[in-house]
NUBA-547374 format. One record per atom (N, C-alpha, C, O, CB): residue in one letter; residue number from 1; x, y, z. Coordinates in steps of 0.02 Angstrom, whole numbers. Glycine has a CB too. Layout:
<rs>
a	NUM	X	Y	Z
...
</rs>
This chain:
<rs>
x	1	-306	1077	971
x	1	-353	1076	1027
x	1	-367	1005	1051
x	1	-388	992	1108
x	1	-418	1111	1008
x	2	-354	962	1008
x	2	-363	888	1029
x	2	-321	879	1079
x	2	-351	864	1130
x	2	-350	836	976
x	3	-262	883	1085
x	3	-219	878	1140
x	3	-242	926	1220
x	3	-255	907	1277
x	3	-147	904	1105
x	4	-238	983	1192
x	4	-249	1054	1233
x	4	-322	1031	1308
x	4	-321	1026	1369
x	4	-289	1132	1152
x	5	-379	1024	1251
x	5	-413	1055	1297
x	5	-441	976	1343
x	5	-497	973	1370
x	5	-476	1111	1257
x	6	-394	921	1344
x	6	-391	866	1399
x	6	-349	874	1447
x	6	-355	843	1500
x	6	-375	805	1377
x	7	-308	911	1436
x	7	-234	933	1471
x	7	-282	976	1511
x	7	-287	969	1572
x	7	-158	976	1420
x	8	-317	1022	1476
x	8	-349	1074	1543
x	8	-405	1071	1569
x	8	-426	1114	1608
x	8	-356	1140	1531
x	9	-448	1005	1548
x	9	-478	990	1592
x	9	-451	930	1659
x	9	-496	916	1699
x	9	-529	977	1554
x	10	-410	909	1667
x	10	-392	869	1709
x	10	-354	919	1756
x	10	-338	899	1812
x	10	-356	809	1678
x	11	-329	1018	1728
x	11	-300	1058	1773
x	11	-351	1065	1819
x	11	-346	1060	1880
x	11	-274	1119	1748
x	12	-415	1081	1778
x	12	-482	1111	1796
x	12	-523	1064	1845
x	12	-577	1081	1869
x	12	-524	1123	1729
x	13	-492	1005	1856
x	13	-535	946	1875
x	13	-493	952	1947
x	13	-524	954	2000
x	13	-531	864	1821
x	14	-435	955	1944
x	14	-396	954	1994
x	14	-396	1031	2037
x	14	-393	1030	2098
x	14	-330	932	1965
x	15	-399	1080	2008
x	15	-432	1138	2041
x	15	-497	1144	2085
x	15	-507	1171	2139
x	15	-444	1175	1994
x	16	-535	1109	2043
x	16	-610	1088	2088
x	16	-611	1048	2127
x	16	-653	1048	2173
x	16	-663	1065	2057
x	17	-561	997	2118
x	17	-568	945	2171
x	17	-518	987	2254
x	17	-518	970	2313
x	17	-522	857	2130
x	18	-498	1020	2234
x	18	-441	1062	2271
x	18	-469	1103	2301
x	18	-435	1146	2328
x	18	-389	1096	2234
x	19	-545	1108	2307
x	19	-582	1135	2328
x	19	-626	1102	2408
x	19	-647	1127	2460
x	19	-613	1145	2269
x	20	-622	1036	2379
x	20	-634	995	2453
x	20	-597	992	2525
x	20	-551	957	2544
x	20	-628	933	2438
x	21	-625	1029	2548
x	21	-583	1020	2631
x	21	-541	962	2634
x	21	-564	905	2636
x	21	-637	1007	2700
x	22	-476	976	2635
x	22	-408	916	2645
x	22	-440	841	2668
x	22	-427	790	2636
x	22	-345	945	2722
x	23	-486	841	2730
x	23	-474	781	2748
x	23	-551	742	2724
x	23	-577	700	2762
x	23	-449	782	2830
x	24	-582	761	2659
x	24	-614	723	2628
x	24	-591	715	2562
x	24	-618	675	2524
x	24	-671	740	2632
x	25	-541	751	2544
x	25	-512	755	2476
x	25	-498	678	2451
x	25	-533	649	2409
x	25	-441	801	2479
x	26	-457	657	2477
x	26	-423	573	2464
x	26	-500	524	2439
x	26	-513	495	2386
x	26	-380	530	2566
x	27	-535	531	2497
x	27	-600	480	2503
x	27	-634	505	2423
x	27	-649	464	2380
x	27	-664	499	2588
x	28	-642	571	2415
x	28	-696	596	2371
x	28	-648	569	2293
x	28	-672	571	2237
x	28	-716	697	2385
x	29	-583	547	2309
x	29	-553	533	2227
x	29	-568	474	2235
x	29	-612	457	2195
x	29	-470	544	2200
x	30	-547	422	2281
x	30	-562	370	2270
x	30	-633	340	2233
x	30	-642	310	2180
x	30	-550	354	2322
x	31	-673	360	2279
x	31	-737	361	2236
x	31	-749	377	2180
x	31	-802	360	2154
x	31	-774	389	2254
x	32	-703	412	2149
x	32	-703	461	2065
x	32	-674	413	2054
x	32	-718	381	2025
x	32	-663	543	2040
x	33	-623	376	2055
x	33	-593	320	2023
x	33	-619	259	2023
x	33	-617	218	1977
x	33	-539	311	2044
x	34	-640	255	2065
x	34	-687	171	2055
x	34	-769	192	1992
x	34	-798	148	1959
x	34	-733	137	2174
x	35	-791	275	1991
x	35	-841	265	1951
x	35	-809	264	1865
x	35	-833	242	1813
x	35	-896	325	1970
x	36	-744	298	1882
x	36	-692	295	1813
x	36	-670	196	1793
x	36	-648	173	1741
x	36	-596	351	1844
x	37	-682	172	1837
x	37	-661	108	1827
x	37	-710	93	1787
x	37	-698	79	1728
x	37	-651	66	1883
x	38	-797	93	1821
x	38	-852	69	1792
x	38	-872	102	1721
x	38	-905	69	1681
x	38	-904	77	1841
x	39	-856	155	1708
x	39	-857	193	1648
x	39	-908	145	1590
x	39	-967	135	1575
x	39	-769	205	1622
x	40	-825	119	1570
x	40	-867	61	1494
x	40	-890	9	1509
x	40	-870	-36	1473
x	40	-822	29	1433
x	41	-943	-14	1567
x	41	-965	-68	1588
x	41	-1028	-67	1527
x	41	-1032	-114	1488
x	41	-980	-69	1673
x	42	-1089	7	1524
x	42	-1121	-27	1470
x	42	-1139	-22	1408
x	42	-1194	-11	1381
x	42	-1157	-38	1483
x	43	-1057	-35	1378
x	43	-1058	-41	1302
x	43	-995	-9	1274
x	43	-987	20	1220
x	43	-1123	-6	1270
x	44	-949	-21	1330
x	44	-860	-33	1296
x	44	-831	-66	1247
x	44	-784	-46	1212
x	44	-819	-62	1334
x	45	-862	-121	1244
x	45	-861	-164	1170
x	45	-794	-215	1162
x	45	-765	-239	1113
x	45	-857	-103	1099
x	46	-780	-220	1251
x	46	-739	-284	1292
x	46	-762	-340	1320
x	46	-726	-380	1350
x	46	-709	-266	1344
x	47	-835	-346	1310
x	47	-859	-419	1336
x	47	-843	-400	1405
x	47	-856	-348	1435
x	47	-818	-494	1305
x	48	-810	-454	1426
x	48	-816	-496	1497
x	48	-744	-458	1524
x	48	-727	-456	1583
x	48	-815	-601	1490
x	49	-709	-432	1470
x	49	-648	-386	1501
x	49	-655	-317	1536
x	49	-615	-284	1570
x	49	-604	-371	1447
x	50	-721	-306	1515
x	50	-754	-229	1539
x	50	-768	-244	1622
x	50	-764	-202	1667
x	50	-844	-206	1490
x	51	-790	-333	1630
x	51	-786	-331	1713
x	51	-739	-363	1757
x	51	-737	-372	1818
x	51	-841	-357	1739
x	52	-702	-376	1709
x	52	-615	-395	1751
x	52	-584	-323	1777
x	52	-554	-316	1830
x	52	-542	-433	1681
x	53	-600	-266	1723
x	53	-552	-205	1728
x	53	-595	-174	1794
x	53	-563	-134	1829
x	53	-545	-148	1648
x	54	-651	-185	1809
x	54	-705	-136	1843
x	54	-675	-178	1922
x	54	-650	-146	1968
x	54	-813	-146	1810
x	55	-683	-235	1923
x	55	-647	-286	1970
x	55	-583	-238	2015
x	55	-585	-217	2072
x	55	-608	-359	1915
x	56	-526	-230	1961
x	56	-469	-216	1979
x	56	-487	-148	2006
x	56	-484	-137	2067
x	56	-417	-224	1927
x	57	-504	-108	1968
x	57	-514	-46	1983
x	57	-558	-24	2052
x	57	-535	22	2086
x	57	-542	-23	1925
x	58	-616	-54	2070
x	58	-625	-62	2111
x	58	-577	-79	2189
x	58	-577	-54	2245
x	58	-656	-89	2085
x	59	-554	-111	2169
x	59	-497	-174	2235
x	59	-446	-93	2239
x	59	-433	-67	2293
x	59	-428	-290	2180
x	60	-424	-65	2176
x	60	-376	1	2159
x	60	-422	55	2206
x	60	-384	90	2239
x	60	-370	27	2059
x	61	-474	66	2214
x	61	-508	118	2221
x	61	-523	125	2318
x	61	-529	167	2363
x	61	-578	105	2166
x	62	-524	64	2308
x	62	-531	34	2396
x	62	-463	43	2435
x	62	-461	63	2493
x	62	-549	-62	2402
x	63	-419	30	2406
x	63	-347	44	2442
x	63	-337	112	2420
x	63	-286	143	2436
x	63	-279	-7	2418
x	64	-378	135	2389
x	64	-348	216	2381
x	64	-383	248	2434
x	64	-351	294	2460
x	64	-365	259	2301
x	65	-455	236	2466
x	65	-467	276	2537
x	65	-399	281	2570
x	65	-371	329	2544
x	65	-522	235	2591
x	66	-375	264	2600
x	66	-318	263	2600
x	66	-237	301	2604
x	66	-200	325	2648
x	66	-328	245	2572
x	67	-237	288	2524
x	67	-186	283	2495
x	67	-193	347	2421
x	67	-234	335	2377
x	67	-179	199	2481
x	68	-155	401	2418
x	68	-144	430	2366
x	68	-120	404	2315
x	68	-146	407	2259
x	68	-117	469	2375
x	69	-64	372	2331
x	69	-20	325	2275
x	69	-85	282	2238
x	69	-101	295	2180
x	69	47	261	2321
x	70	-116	234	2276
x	70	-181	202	2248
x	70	-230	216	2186
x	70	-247	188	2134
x	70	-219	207	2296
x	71	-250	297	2234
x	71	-280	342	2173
x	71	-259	327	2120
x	71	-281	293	2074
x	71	-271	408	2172
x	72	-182	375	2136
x	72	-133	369	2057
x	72	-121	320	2027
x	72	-84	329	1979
x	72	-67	387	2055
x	73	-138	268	2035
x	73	-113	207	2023
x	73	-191	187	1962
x	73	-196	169	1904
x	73	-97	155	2109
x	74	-235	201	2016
x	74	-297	179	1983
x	74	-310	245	1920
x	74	-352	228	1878
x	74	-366	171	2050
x	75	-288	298	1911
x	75	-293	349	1850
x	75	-254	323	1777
x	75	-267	327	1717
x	75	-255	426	1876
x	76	-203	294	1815
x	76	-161	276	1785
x	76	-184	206	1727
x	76	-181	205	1665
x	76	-112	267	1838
x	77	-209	148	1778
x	77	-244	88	1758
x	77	-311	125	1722
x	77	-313	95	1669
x	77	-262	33	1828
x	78	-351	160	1721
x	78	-385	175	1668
x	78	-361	234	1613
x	78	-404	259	1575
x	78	-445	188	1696
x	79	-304	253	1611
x	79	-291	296	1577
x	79	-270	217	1514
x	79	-297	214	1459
x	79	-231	364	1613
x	80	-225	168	1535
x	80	-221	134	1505
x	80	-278	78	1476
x	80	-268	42	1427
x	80	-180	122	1529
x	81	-335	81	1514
x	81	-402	55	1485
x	81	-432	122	1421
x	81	-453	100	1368
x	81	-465	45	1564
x	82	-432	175	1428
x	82	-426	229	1376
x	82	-421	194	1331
x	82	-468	168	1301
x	82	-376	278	1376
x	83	-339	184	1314
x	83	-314	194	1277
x	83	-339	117	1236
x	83	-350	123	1176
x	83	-247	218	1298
x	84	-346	65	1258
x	84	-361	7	1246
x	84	-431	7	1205
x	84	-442	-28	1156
x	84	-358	-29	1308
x	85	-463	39	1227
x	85	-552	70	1179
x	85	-537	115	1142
x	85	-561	98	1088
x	85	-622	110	1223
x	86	-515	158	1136
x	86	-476	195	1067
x	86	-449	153	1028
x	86	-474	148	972
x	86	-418	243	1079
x	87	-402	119	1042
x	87	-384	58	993
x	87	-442	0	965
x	87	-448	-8	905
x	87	-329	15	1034
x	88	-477	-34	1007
x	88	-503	-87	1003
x	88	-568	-91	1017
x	88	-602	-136	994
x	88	-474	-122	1033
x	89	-600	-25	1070
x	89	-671	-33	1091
x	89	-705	12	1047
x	89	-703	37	991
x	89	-686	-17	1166
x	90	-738	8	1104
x	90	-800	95	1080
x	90	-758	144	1124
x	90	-719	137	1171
x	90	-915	99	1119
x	91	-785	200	1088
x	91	-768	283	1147
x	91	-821	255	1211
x	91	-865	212	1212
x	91	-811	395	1099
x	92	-792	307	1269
x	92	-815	332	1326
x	92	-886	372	1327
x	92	-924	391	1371
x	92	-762	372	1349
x	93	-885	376	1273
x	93	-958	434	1257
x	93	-960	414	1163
x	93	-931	435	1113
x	93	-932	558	1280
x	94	-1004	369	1175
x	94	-1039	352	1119
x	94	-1033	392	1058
x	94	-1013	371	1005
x	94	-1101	349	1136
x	95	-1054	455	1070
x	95	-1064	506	1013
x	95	-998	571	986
x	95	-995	618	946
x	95	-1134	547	1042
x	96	-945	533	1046
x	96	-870	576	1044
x	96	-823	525	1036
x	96	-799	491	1081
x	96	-847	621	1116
x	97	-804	521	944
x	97	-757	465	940
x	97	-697	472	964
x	97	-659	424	960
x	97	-748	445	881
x	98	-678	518	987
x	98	-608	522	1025
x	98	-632	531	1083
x	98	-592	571	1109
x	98	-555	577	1006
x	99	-666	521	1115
x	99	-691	536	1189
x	99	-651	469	1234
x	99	-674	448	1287
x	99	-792	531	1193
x	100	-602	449	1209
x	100	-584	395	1253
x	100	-502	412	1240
x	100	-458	400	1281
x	100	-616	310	1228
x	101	-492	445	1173
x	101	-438	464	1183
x	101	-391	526	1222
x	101	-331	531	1234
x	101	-434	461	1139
x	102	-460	577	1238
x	102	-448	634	1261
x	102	-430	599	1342
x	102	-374	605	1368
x	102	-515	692	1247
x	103	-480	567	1371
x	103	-474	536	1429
x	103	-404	520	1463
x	103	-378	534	1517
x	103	-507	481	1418
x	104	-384	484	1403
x	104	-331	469	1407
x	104	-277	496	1430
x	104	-239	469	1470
x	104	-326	459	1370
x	105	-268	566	1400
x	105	-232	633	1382
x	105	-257	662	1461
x	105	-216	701	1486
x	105	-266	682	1298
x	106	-312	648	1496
x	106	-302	701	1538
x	106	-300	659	1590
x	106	-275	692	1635
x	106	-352	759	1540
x	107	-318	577	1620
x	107	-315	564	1677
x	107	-222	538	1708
x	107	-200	517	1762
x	107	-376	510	1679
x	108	-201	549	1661
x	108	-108	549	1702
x	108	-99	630	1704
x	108	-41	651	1704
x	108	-22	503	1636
x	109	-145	672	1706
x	109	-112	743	1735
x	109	-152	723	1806
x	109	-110	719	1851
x	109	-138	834	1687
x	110	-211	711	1826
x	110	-246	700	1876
x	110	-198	629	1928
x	110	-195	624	1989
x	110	-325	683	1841
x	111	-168	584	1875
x	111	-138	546	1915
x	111	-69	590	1947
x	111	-72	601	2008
x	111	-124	480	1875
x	112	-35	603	1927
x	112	19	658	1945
x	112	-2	686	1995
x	112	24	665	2047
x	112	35	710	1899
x	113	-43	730	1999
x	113	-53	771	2063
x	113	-67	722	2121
x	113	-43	737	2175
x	113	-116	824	2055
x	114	-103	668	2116
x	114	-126	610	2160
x	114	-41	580	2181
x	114	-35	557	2237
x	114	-186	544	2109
x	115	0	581	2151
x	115	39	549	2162
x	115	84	602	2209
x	115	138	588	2236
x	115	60	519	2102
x	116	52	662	2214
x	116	88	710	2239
x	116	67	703	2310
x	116	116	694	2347
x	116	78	776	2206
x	117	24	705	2334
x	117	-14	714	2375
x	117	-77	726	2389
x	117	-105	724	2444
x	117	2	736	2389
x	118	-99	740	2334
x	118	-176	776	2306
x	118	-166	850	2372
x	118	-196	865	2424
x	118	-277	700	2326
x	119	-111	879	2334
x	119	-122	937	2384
x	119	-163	1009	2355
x	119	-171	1014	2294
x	119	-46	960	2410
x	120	-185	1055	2393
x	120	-229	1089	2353
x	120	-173	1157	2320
x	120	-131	1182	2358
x	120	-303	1114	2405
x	121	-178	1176	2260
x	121	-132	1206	2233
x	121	-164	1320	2259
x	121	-131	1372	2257
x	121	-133	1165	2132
x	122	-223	1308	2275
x	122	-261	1345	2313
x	122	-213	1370	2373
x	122	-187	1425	2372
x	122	-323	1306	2334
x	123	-204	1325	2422
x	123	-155	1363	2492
x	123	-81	1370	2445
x	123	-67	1430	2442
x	123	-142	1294	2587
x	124	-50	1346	2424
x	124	16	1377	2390
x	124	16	1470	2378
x	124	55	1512	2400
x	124	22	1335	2307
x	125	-53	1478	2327
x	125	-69	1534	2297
x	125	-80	1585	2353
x	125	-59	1643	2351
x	125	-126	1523	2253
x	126	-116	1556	2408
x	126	-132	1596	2465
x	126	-46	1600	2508
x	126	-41	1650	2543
x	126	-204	1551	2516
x	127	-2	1568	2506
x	127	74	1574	2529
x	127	66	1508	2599
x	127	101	1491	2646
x	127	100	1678	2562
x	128	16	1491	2580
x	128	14	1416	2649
x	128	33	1350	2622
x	128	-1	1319	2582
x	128	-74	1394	2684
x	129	85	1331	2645
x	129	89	1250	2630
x	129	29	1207	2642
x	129	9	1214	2700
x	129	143	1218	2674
x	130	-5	1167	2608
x	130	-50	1148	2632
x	130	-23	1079	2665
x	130	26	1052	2639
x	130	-103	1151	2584
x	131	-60	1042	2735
x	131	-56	997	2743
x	131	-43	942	2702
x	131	-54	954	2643
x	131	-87	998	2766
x	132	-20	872	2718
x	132	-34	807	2708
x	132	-87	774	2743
x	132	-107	798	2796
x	132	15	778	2718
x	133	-115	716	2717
x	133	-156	686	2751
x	133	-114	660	2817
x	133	-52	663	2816
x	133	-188	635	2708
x	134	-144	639	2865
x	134	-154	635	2934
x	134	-100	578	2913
x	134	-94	559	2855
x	134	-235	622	2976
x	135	-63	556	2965
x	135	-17	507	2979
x	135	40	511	2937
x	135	88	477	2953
x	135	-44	444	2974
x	136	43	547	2888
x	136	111	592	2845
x	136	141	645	2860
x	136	120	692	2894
x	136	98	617	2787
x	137	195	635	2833
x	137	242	692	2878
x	137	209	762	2840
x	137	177	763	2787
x	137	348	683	2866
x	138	223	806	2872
x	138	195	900	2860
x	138	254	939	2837
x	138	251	999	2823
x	138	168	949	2944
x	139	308	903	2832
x	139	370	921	2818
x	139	408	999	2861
x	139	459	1032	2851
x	139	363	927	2738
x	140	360	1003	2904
x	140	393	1030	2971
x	140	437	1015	2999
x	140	434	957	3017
x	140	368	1030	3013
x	141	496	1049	3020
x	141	553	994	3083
x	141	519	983	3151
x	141	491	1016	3195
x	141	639	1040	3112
x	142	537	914	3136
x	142	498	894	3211
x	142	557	885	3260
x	142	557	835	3296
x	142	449	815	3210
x	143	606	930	3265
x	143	644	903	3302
x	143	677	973	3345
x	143	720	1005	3314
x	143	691	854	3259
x	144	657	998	3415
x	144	673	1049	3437
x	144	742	1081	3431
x	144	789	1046	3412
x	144	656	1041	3488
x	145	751	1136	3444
x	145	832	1141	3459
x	145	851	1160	3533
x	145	822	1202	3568
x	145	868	1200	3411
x	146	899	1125	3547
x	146	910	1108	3638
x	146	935	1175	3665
x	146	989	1200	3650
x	146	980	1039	3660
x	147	879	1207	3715
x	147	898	1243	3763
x	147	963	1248	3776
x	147	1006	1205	3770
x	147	871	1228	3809
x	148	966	1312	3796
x	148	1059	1354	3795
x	148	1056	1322	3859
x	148	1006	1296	3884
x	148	1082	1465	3792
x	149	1135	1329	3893
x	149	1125	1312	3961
x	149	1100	1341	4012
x	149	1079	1398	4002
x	149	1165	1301	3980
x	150	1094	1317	4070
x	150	1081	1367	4118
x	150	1162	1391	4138
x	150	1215	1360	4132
x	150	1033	1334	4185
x	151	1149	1457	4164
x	151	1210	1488	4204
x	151	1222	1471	4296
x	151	1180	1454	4337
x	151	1198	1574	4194
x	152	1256	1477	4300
x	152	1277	1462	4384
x	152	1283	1518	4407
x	152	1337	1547	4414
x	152	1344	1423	4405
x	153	1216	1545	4426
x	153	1228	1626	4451
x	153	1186	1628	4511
x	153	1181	1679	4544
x	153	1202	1692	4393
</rs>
């Protein structure tokens, strides 16, 4: 279950988030990732490295309005801060000594889907492709097919 039930909360996390109308979805992770940045600010047990990582993550979190890849990028950069407080810090939750390792375990399933598109797995089930964000392709052909000729009649 140590493995298991991080794996399904990051399904479960991504289900709910899959719940946000498409074109606040992106904005509402970003924000989840910059408060994932701040996490072990008080009492990670990194000193002055707890506000270098919050720094980056932040700057990560800001280009992820944005940017999906960003997101993923920034799940990713604290999945590897995780793992760095499991080794060397404190847990994520004081009173759950693996609480930094589970983290770990579940924010590259959340980065994955981000890297996908953060599309909602909801319209699939319903038989609808769901959109991309605005200025990405919809993977529609955008390209007509040319009228038959006219006849000379």
């Amino acid at each position: 279950m140590r493995y298991i039930a991080p794996i399904l909360v990051g399904l479960l996390c991504i289900l709910l988030m899959s719940l946000l109308p498409e074109r606040h979805r992106r904005r509402f992770n970003a924000v989840m990732v910059a408060g994932a940045g701040a996490a072990y600010l008080s009492g990670g047990g990194l000193g002055g490295w707890e506000f270098a990582f919050t720094a980056v993550a932040t700057y990560v979190a800001y280009r992820g309005l944005d940017s999906w890849t960003f997101i993923g990028v920034g799940w990713l950069l604290h999945t590897a801060w995780d793992v760095v407080h499991h080794l060397k810090g404190h847990p994520i939750i004081p009173f759950a000594h693996d609480s930094s390792f589970g983290c770990a375990l579940c924010d590259p399933v959340i980065a994955v889907w981000c890297f996908g598109g953060g599309r909602s797995p909801w319209e699939r089930l319903r038989g609808r492709r769901a959109p991309m964000s605005s200025g990405e392709p919809t993977g529609l052909p955008s390209v007509q097919s040319p009228l038959p000729p006219r006849s000379k009649a």
